[in-house]
N, C-alpha and C positions, 0 to 999 in steps of 0.2 A: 457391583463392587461397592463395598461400604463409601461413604462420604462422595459419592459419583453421583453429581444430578442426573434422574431419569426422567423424563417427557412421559405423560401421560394426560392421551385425550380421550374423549365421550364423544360416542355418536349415537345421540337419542332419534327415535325418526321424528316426534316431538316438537312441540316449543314447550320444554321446563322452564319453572317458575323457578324452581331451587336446583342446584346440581351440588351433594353433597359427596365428598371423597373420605374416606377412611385409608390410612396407608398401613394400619394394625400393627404401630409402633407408638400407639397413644397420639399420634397426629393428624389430626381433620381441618381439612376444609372447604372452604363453601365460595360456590360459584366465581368458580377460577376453571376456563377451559381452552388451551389444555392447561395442565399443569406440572411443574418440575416441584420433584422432590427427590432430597435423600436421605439414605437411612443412614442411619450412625454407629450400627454396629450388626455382626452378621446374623444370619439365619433366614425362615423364610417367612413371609409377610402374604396375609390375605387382600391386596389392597380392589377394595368395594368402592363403588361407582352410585352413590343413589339419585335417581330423576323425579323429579314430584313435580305436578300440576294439580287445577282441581281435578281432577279423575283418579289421582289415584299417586301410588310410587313404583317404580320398577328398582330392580339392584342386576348389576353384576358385576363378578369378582375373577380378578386376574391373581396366580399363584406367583409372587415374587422370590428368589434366591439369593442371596447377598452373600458373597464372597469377602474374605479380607483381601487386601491389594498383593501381600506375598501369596495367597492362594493362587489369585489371577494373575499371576507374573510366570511368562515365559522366558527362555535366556536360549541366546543364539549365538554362538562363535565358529570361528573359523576352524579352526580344529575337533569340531562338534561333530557327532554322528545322529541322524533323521532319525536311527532307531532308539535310542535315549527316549525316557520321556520328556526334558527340555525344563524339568521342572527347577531344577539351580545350574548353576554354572560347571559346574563337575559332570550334568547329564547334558549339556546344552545339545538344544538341535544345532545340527551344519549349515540349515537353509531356513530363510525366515517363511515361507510359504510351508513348511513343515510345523513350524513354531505357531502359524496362524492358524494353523486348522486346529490345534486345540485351545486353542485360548476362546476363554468365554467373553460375554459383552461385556463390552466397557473394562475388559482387561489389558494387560498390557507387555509391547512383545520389546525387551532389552537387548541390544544389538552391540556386539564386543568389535573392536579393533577389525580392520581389516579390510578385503576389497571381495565382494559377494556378487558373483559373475555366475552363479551356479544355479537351477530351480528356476520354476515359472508356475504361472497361475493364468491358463490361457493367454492373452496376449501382453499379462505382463510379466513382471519378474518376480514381483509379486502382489495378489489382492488382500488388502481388508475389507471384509465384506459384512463387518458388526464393526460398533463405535470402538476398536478398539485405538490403541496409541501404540505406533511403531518410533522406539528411541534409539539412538546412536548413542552409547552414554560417553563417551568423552569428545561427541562433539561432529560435526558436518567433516572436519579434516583427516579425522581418524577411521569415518567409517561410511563405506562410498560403495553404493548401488551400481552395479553397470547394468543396460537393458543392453540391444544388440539390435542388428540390422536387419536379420532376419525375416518381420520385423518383429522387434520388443520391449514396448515403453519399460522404464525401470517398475510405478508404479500404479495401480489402482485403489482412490481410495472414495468409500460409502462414503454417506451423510454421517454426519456426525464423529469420524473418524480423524487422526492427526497423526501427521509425521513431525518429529521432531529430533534438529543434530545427525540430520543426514547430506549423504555428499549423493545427487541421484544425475548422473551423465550415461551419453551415448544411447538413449533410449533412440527409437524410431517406430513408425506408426504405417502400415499399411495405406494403401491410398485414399484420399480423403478423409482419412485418421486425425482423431485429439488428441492431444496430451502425450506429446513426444516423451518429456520428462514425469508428468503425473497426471494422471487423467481420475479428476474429483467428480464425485458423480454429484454435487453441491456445491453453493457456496459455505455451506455449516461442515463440509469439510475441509480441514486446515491444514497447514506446515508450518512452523515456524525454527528458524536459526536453522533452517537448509541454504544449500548450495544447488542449484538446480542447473547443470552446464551442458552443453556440444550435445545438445537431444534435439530428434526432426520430428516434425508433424507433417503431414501431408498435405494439411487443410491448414485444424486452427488449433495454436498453440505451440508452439515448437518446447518449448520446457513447462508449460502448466497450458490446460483446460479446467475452465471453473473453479471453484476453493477458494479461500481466504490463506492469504501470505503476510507472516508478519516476522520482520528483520531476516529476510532470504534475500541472496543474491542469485541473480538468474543472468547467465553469462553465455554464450556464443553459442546460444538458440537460433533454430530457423523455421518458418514454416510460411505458410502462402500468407493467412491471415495472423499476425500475434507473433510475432519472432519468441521472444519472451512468454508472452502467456495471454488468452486469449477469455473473455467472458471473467475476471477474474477479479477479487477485491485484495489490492497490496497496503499494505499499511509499513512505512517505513523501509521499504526492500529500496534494493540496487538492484537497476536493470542497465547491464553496461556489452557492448558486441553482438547483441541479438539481430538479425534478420528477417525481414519477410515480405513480402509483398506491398502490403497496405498493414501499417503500426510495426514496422521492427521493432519497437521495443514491448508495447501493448495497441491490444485492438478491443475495444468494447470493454474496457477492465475501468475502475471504480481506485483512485489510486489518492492514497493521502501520507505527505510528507516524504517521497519518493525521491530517487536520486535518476533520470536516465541517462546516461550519456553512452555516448559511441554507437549507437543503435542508427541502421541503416534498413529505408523501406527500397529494395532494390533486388529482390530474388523473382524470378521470372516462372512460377510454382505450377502454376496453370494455364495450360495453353499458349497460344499465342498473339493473347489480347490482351498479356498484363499490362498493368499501369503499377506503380509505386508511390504509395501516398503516405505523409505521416510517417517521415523516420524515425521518432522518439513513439509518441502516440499518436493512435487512430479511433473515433467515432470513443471516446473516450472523458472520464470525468476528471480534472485533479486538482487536487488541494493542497496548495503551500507544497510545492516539487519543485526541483528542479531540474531544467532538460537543457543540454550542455554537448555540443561538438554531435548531433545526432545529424543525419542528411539523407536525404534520397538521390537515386542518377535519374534521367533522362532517357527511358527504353525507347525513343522515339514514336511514339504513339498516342494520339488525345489523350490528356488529362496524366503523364507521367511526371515527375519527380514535384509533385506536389506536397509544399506543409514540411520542412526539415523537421521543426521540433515536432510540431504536431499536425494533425488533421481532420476535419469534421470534428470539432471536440469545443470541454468548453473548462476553460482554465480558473481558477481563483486562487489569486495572492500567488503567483508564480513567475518562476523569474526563465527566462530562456536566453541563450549567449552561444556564441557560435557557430549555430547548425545552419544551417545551408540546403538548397533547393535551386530548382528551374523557376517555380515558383513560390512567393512566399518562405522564404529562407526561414523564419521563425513560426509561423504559423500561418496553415490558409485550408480555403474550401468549406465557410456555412463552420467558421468556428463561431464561439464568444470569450472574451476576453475580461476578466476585471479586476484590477489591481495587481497588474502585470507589470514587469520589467522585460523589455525585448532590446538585449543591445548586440553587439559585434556579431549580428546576421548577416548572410549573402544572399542571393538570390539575380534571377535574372530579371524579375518583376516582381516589387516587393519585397525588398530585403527583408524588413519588419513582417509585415503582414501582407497577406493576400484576400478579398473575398470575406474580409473578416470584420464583427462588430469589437470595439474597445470600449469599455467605460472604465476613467481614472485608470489609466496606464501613461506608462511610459516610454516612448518608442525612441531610443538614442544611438547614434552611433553603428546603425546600418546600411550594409553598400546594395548595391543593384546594379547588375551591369548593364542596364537598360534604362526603364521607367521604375520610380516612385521606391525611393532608397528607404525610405522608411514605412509609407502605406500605398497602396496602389488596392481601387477599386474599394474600398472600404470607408467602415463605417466608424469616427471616432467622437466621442462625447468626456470632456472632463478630463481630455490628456493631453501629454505633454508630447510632439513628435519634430525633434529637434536634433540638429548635430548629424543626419543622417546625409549619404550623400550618392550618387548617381548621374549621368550624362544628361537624362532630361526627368525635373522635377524632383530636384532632392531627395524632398522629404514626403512631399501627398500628390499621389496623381490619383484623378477619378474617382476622389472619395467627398464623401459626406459628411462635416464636420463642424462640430457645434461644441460650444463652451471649451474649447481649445485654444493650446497654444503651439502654433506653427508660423512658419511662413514659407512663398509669399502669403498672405491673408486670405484666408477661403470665404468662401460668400457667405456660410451661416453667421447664425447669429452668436454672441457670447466671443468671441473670439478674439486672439490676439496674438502681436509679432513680436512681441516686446524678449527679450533674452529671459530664457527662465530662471537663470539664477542658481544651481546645483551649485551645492557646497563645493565639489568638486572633482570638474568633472572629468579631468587626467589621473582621477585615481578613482573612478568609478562610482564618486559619493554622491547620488542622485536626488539626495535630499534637496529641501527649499532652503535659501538663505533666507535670515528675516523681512531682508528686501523685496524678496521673489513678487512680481506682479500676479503669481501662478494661487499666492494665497489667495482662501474666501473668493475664488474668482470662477468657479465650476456651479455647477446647477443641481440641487438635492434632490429632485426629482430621479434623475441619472442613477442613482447610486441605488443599489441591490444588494451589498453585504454591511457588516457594523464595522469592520477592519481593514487596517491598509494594509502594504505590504510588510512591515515590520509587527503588525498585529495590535495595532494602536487605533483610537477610537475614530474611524473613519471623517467626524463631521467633530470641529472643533474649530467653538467663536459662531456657531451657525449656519456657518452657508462651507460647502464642501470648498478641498483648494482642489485644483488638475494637478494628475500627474497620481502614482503609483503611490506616493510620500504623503501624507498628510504632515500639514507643519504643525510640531506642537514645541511649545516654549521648553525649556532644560526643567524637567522632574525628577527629580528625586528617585534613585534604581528602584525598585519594587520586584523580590523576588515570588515566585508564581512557580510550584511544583505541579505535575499533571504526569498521569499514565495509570497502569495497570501492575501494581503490585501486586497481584494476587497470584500464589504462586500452586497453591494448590495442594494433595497429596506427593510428597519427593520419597521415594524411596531412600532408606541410609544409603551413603557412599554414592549419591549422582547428583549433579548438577541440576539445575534447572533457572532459565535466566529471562529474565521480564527488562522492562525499557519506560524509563521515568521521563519528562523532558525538565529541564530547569530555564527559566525563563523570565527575560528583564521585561518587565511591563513599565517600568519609565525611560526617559531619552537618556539621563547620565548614564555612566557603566556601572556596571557591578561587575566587582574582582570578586569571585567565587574563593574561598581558600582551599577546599578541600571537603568531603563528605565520608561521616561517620556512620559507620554502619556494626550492627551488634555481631554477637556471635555466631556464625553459620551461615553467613549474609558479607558480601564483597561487589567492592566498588568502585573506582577514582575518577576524579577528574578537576581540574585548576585550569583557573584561565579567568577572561574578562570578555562581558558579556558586553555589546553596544545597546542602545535603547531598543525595545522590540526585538532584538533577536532570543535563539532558543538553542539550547543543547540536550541532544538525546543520549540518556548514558544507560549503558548496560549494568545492571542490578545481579550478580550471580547469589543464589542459597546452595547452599551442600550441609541437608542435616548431617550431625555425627548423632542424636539421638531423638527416639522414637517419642515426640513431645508435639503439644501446639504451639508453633512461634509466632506472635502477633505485636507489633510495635512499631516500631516507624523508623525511615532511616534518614541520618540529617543532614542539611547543606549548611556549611557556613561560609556566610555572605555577607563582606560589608561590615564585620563586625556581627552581624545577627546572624541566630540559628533557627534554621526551618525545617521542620520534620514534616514527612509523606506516609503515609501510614501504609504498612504492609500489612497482611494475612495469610496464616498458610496451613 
């Protein structure tokens, strides 16, 4: 499809000197392998492969088709009949698994109003088995996949393939089946602005196996391994009511700026030696998320209701509150921790943490109904575990702790009992006052990222302070745009919606006023930002014409205006 990047690699049996590409649109280049190109207008393209060494040069040539985007556009409705050719809305197919069998690569299948309970593609509702893009064009609310129990995940999607603005529930997976909800056969396969809900897995995945997820909500999934989604890279999703064994919310998933809450590890999937680890996340990576009111039960059996928020996992810049466990109420079991906030955990051992290493965290205001309210068995360097409380040992049982502030006073070295000082701490403000003994009082060696938890420069004056906060004197708001404006080819008359963050990178606030956006391009958002924190806004485009729109869209802040540059 015209303006559609396409991958192309060389496999010489060889060691080439030069690897020269011709794509027979007047465009060449040289040793890049593989390589992405695309063409800019239709027809069909010789694109030649040449290999050179001293001995000699070899060539070979792939025949390319380029389609315009309305050529490759299929249209599916509810009212539609299979024997149509699907080719506009007037002929739409009824079933999108009828729409996909003709649609060529890198085309794209339009999906109208309604609820699509009809049609299958072996075990699912339906496959994309070429790059193409299945849309929902007015959105995840309006147009909702059912699979079925039968069983029948809703979808299957290849490598390089994407759903977008679909609602995909009630899928199910035969026994030790993936991808209750979608089952990607990559992670270069994607979704984004879905709804993925009430879908089982048998195994792993209760609403996604493998893919990239970006701004999806995955909602009252279950499955043994990954309630939510299992092997999987999220990027801004809600994961809230998922289920499963080990990770209700995710297991082995890669997740950044994530919301979990409600996710419970606590379904009994396999046999009858389950354990429940990891009610938010499990064996798990995540950055700048928050996991909130997540928990596991207690199946009565070694190693059960292990890790509420998380488990085996290893957090950065994250804040955890709420969740609850047998063990480690906030996190346990061989996690890592850094630049963490863990407060109003429960736990029967380890409110805060369990089994776990801390660097520059915070662990405040966690119960235990046994031993060690705030750490029990762990390991803490350059944190603050204070305010926690429990029958025997507050705050630290059986840990190892060094360049902290706790008490009573542990044996390492660095250490101290002194109050820490939180700006304050009955309204949850965990910052240092400028008093805090916790300043320049931590050890640099410790420290493994450049940022604290508000996203400010980790080490300031020199020597690190303990605790989650780095203290830095009142700076001056500093507004800071980031995301992915690119929005691609939009057919007229659909939507298509990307996600900016707006972001105070000094300690005063910035009062945001409002954000301008040009024509065919929509936006809003007001408010006031505290130092380090960040706001993720939703960017909507709906061309009304067939044009290239490239420009920027602005924040005004503070009096000053800052533009984000889009492309499209």
């Amino acid at each position: 499809v015209a303006d559609y990047p396409l991958t192309f690699r060389a496999q010489p049996a060889g060691v080439p000197r030069q690897l020269r590409w011709s794509f027979g649109d007047g465009i060449s280049v040289t040793n890049q392998n593989p390589v992405q190109h695309a063409f800019g207008s239709t027809g069909s393209f010789a694109v030649v492969c040449r290999a050179s060494n001293q001995w000699g040069t070899v060539a070979a040539t792939t025949l390319v088709s380029v389609l315009s985007r309305a050529a490759a556009t299929r249209y599916v409705a509810t009212n539609g009949n299979d024997a149509a050719n699907g080719l506009t809305w007037d002929t739409a197919k009824a079933t999108i698994p009828a729409a996909l069998a003709i649609t060529p690569p890198c085309g794209w299948v339009l999906v109208s109003n309604g609820v699509y309970a009809t049609g299958s593609a072996g075990s699912s509702r339906f496959s994309i088995t070429n790059p193409a893009t299945v849309l929902g064009v007015n959105g995840p609310e309006a147009t909702i996949i059912l699979g079925a129990t039968n069983p029948l995940r809703c979808a299957y999607v290849c490598d390089g393939a994407r759903l977008e603005g679909l609602t995909l529930a009630n899928g199910n997976t035969a026994s030790y089946g993936a991808g209750g909800g979608i089952l990607f056969d990559s992670s270069r396969g994607s979704a984004s602005n879905c709804i993925i809900a009430l879908n089982i897995a048998q195994f792993w995945g209760g609403g996604v196996f493998n893919g990239s997820l970006y701004n999806c909500t995955l909602a009252g999934n279950a499955s043994g391994f990954g309630g939510g989604s299992a092997f999987s890279k999220l990027y801004s999703c809600t994961l809230t009511g998922n289920q499963a064994m080990e990770g209700g919310g995710v297991y082995c998933g890669t997740l950044t700026s994530c919301l979990l809450s409600n996710n419970a590890a606590n379904v009994p999937f396999i046999g009858s030696s389950s354990f429940s680890m990891g009610g938010g996340a499990a064996q798990s990576v995540l950055f700048g998320c928050d996991l909130v009111d997540n928990w596991t039960t207690n199946l009565t059996i070694y190693g059960g209701g292990v890790g509420g928020g998380a488990s085996e996992s290893t957090l950065y810049n994250c804040i955890l509150r709420g969740n609850r466990a047998i063990e480690g109420g906030g996190v346990a079991r061989s996690s890592f921790l850094h630049n963490c906030l863990l407060r109003g955990n429960q736990a029967q051992m380890g409110g805060g943490v369990h089994s776990v290493d801390l660097v520059n965290c915070t662990v405040v205001s966690n119960t235990a109904s046994s031993w060690g309210g705030g750490a029990y068995y762990s390991s803490l360097k350059n944190s603050i575990c204070y305010d926690n409380t429990a029958p025997n040992s507050s705050n630290h049982s059986s840990c190892g702790i060094t360049n902290s502030c706790t008490t009573p006073l542990p044996s390492g070295t660095g250490n101290i009992t002194n109050l820490p000082l939180f700006i304050d701490l009955g309204a949850a403000n965990f910052h240092l006052q400028a008093a805090s003994p916790c300043i320049q009082a931590g050890w640099n060696a410790f420290v493994q990222n450049e940022t604290d938890l508000d996203g400010l420069a980790r080490i300031q004056g020199g020597r690190v302070d303990m605790g989650a906060y780095e203290f830095a004197e009142a700076v001056a708001p500093a507004l800071i745009l980031a995301g992915n404006l690119y929005f691609g080819n939009v057919p007229i008359g659909l939507t298509r919606q990307q996600v900016m963050a707006i972001r105070n990178s000094g300690t005063a606030p910035l009062n945001v006023t409002g954000l301008l956006c040009p024509i065919g391009f929509s936006g809003s958002w007001t408010g006031q930002l505290a130092g380090g924190q960040s706001k993720v806004i939703t960017i909507s485009f709906s061309p009304a014409l067939a044009q290239n729109y490239t420009g920027y869209v602005a924040v005004a802040a503070n009096g000053i205006t800052t533009g984000h540059t889009f492309i499209c």
